[in-house]
Biotite code that builds the C-alpha atoms (Angstrom):
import biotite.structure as struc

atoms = struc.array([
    struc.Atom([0.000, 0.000, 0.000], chain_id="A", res_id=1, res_name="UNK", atom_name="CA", element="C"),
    struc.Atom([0.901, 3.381, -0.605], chain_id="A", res_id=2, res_name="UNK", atom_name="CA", element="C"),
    struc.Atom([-0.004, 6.844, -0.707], chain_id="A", res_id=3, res_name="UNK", atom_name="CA", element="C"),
    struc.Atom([-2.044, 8.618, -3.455], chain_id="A", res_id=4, res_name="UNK", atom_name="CA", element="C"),
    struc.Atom([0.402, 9.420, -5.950], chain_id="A", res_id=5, res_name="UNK", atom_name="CA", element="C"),
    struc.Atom([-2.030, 11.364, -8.969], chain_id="A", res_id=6, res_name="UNK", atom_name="CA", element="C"),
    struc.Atom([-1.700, 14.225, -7.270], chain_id="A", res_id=7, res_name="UNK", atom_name="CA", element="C"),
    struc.Atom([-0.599, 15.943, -10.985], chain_id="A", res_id=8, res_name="UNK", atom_name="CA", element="C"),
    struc.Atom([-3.008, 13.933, -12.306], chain_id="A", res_id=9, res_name="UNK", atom_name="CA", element="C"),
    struc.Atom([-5.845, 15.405, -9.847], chain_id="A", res_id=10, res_name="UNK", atom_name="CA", element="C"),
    struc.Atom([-4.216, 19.134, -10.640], chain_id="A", res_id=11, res_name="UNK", atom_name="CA", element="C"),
    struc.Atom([-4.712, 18.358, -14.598], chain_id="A", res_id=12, res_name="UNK", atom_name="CA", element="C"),
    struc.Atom([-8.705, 17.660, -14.021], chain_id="A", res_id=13, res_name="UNK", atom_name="CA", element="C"),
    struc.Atom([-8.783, 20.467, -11.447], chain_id="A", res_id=14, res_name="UNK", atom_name="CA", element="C"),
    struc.Atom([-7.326, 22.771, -14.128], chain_id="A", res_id=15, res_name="UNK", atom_name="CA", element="C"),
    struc.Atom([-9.735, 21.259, -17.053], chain_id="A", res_id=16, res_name="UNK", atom_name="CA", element="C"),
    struc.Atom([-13.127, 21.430, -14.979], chain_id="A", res_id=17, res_name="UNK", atom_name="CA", element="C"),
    struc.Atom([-11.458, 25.540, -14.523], chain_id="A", res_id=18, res_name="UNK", atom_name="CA", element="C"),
    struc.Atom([-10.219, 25.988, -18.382], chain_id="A", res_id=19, res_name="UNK", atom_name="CA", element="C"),
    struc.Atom([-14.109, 24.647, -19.127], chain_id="A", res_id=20, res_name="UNK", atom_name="CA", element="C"),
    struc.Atom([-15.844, 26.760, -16.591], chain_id="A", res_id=21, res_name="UNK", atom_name="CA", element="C"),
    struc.Atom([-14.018, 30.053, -18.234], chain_id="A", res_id=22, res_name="UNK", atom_name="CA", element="C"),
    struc.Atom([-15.330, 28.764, -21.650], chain_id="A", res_id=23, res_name="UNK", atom_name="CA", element="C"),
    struc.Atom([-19.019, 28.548, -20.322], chain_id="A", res_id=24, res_name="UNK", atom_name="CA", element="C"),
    struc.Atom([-18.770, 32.090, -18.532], chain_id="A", res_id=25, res_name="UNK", atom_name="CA", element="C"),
    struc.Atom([-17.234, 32.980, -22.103], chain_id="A", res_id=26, res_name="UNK", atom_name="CA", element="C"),
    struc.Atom([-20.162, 31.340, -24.184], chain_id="A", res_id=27, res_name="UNK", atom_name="CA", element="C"),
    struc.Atom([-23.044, 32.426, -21.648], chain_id="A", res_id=28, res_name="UNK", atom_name="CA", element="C"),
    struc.Atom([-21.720, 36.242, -22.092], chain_id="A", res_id=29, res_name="UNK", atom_name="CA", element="C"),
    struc.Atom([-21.654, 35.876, -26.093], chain_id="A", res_id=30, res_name="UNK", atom_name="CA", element="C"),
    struc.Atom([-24.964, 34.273, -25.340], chain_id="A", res_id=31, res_name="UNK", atom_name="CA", element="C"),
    struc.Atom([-26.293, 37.824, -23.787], chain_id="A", res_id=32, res_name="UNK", atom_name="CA", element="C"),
    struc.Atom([-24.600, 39.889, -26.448], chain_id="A", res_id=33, res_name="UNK", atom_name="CA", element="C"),
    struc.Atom([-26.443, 37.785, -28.931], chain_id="A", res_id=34, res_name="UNK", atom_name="CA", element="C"),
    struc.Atom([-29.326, 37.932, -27.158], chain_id="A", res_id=35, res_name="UNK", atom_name="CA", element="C"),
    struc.Atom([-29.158, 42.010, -26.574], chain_id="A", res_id=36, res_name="UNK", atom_name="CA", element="C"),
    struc.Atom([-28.549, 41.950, -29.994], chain_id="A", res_id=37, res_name="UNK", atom_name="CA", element="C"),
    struc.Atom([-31.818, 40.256, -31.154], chain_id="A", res_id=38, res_name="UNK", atom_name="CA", element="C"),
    struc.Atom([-33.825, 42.212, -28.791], chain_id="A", res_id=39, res_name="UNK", atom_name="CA", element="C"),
    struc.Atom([-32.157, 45.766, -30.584], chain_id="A", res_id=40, res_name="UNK", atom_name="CA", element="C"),
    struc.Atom([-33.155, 44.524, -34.011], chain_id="A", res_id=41, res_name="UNK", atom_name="CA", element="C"),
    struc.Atom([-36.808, 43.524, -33.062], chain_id="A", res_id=42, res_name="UNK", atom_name="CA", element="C"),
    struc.Atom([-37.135, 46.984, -31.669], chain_id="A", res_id=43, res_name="UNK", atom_name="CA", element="C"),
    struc.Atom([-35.760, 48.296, -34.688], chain_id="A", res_id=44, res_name="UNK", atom_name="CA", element="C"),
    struc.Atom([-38.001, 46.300, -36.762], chain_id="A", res_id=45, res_name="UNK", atom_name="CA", element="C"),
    struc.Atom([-40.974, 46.837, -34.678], chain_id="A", res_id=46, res_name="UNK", atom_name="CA", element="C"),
    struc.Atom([-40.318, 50.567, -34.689], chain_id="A", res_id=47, res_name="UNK", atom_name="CA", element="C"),
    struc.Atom([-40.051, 50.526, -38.742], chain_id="A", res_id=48, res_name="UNK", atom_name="CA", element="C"),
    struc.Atom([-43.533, 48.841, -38.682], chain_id="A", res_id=49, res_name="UNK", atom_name="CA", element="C"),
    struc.Atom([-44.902, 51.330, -36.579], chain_id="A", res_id=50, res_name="UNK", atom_name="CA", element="C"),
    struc.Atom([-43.556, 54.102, -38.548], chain_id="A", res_id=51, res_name="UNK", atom_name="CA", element="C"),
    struc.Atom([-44.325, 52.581, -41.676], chain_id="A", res_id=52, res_name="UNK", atom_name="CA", element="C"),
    struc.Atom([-48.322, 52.244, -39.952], chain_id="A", res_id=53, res_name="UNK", atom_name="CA", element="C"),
    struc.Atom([-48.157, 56.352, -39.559], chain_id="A", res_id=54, res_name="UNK", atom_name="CA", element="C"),
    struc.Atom([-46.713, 57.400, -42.456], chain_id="A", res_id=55, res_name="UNK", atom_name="CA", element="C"),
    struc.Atom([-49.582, 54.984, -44.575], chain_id="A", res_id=56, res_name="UNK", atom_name="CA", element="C"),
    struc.Atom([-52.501, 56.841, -42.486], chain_id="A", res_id=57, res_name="UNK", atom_name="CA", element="C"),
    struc.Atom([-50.864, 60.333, -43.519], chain_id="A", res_id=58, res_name="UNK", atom_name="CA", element="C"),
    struc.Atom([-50.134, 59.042, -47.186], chain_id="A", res_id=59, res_name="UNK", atom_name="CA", element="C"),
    struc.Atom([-47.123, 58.529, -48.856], chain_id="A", res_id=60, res_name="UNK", atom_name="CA", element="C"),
    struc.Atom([-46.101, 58.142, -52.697], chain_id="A", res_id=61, res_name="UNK", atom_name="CA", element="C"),
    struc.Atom([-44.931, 54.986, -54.303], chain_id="A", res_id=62, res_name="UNK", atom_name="CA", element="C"),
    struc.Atom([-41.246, 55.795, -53.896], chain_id="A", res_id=63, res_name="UNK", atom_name="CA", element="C"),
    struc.Atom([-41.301, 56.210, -50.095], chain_id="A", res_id=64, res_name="UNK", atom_name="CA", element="C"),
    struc.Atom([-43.504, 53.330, -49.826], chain_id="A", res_id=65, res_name="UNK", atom_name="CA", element="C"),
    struc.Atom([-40.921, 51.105, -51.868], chain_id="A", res_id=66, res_name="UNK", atom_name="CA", element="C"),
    struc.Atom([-38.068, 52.338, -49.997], chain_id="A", res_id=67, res_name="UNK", atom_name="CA", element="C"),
    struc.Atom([-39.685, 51.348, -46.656], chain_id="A", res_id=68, res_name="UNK", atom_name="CA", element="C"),
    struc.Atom([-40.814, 47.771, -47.645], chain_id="A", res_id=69, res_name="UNK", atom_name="CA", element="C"),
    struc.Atom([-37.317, 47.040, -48.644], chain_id="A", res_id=70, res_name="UNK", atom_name="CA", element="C"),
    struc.Atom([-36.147, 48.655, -45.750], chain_id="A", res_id=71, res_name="UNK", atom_name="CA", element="C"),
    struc.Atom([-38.158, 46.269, -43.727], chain_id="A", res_id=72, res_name="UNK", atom_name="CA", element="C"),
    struc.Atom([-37.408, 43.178, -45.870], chain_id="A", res_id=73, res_name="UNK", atom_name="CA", element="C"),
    struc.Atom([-33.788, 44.202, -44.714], chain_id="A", res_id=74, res_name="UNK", atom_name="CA", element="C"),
    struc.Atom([-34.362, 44.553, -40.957], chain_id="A", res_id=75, res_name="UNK", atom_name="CA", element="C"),
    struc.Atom([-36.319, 41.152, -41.125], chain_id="A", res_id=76, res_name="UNK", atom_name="CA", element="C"),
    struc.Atom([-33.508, 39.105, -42.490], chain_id="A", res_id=77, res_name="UNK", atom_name="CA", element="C"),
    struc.Atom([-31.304, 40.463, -40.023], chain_id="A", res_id=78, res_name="UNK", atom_name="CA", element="C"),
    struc.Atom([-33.703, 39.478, -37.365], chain_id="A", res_id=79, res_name="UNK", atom_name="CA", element="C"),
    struc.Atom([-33.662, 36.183, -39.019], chain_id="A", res_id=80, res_name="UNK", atom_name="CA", element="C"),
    struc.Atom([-29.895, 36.122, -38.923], chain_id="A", res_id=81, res_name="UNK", atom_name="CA", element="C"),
    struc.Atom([-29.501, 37.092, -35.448], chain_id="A", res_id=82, res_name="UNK", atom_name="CA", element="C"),
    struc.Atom([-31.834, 34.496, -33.976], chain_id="A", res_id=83, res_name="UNK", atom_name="CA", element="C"),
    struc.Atom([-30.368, 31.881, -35.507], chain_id="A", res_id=84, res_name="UNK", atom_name="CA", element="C"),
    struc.Atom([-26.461, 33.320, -33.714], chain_id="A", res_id=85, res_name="UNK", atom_name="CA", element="C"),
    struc.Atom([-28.630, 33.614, -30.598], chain_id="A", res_id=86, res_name="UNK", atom_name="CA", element="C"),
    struc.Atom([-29.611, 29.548, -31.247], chain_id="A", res_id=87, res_name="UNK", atom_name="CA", element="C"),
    struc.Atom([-25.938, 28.593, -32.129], chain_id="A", res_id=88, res_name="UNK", atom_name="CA", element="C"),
    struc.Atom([-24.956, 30.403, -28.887], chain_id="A", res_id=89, res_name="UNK", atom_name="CA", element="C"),
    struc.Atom([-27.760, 28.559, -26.642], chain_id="A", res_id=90, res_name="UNK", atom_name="CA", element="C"),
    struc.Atom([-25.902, 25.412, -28.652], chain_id="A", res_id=91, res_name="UNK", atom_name="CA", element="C"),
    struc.Atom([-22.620, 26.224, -27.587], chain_id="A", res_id=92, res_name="UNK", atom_name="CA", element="C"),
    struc.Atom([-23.724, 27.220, -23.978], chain_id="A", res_id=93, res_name="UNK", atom_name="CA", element="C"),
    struc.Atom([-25.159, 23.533, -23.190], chain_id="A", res_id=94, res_name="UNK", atom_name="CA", element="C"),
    struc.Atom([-22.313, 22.101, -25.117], chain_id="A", res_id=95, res_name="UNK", atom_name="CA", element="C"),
    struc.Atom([-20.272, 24.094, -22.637], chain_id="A", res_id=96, res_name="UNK", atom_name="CA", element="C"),
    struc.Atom([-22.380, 23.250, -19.374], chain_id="A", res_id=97, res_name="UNK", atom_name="CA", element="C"),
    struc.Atom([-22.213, 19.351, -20.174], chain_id="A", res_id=98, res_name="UNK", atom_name="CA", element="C"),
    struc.Atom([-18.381, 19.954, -20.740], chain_id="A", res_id=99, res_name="UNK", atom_name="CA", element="C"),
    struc.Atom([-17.949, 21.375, -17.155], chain_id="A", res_id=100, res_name="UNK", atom_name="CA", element="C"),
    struc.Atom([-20.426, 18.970, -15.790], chain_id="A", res_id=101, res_name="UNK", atom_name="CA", element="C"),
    struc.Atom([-18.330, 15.961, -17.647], chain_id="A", res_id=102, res_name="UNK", atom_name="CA", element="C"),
    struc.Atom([-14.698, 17.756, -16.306], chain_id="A", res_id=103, res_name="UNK", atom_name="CA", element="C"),
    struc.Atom([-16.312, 18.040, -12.406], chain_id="A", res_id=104, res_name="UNK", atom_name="CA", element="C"),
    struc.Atom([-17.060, 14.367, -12.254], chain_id="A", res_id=105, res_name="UNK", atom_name="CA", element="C"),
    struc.Atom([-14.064, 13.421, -13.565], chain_id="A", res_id=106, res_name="UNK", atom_name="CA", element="C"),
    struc.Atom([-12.503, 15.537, -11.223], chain_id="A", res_id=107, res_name="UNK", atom_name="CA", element="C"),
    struc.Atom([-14.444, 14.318, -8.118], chain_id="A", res_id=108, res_name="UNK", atom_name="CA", element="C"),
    struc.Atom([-13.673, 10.532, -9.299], chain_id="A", res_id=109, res_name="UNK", atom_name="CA", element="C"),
    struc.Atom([-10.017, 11.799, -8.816], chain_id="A", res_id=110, res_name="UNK", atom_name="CA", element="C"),
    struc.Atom([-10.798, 13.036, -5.129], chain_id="A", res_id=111, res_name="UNK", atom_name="CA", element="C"),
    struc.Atom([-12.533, 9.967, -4.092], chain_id="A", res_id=112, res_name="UNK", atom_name="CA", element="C"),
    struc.Atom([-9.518, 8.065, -5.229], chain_id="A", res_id=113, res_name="UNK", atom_name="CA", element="C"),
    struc.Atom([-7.467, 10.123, -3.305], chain_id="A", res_id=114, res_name="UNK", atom_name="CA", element="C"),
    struc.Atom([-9.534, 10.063, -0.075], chain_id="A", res_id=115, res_name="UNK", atom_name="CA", element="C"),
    struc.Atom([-9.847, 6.145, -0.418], chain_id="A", res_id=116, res_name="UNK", atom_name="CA", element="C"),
    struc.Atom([-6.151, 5.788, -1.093], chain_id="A", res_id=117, res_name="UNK", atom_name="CA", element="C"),
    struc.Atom([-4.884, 8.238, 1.687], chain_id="A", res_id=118, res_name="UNK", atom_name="CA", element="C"),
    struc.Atom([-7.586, 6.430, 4.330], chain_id="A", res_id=119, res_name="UNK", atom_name="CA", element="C"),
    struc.Atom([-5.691, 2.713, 3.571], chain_id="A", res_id=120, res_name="UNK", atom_name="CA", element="C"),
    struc.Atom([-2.547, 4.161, 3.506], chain_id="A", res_id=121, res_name="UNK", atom_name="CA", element="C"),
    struc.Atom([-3.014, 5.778, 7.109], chain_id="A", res_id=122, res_name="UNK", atom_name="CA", element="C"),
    struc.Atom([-4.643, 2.658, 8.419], chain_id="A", res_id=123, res_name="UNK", atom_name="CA", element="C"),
    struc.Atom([-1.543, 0.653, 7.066], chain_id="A", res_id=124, res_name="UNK", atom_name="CA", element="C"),
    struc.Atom([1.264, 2.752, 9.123], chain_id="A", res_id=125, res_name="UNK", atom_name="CA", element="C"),
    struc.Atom([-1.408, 2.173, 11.887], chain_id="A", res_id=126, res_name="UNK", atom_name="CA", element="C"),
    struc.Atom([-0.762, -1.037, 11.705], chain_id="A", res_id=127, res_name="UNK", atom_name="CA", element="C"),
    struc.Atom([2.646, -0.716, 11.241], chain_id="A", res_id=128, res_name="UNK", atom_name="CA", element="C"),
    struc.Atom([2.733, 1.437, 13.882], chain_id="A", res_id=129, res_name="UNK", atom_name="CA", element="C"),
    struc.Atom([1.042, -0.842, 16.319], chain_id="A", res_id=130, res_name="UNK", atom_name="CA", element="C"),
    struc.Atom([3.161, -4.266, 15.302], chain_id="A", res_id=131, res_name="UNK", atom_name="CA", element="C"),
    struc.Atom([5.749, -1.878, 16.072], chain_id="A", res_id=132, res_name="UNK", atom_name="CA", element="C"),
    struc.Atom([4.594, -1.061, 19.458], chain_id="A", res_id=133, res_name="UNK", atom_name="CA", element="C"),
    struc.Atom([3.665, -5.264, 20.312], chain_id="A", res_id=134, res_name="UNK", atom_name="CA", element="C"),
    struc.Atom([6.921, -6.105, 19.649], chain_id="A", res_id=135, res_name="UNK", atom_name="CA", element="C"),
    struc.Atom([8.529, -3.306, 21.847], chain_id="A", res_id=136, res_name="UNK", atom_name="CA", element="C"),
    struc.Atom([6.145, -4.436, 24.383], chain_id="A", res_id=137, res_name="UNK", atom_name="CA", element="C"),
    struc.Atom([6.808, -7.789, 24.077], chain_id="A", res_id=138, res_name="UNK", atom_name="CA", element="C"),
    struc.Atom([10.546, -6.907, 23.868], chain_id="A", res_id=139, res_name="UNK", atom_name="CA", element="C"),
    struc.Atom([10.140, -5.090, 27.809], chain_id="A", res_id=140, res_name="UNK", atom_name="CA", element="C"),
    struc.Atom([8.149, -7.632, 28.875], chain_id="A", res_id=141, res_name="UNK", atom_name="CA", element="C"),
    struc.Atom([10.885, -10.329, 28.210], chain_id="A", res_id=142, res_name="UNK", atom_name="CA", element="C"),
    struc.Atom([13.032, -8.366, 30.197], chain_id="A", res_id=143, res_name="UNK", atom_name="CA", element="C"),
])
């Protein structure tokens, strides 16, 4: 028997389950970007709409008319565009969470190991310790 002797081994996973926990902090913030992104654009959009609405009930020519519908056309494909980045992020976020999630049990495999190895090791000097102390005892007492 012997004592646990991954401790490097424990300090690699330690240092993974940290190096994958910066990643998800890293995807969950371009996660919010994205998703203050979206909301930006739908306001945008939504205010076009509105503004379009007003200018109709006033009366507009052709021209302006045209030049608003593409306009909107426009801000709609970008809305398009930036929910599906604010999907791919969600993607990436889980992707990220199950990484962490996968690094902390292998981590906590690690300490369990270690706990289990360092509990036989200390009851084996016990034992040493107290075969020791017999035979001194049975030394004295020969005396």
């Amino acid at each position: 028997m012997k004592p646990f002797s991954l401790d490097t081994v424990l300090n690699y996973r330690l240092q993974l389950e940290k190096v994958a926990l910066n990643r998800l902090f890293a995807a969950e913030k371009k996660r919010a970007e994205a998703l203050h992104a979206l909301q930006q654009q739908q306001q945008s959009y939504d205010n076009l709409l509105n503004e379009l609405t007003r200018r109709r009930s006033q009366g507009m020519d052709v021209g302006e008319m045209i030049r608003y519908e593409e306009r909107i056309i426009l801000e709609k494909k970008e809305l398009e565009l930036l929910q599906t980045a604010l999907a791919d992020q969600e993607k990436k976020v889980l992707r990220e969470r199950d990484n962490v999630i996968q690094k902390s049990k292998e981590r906590k495999v690690m300490e369990k190991l270690k706990v289990k190895q360092d509990a036989a090791w200390k009851r084996h000097l016990n034992k040493k310790e107290a075969a020791l102390l017999d035979e001194i005892a049975v030394i004295f007492h020969e005396r």
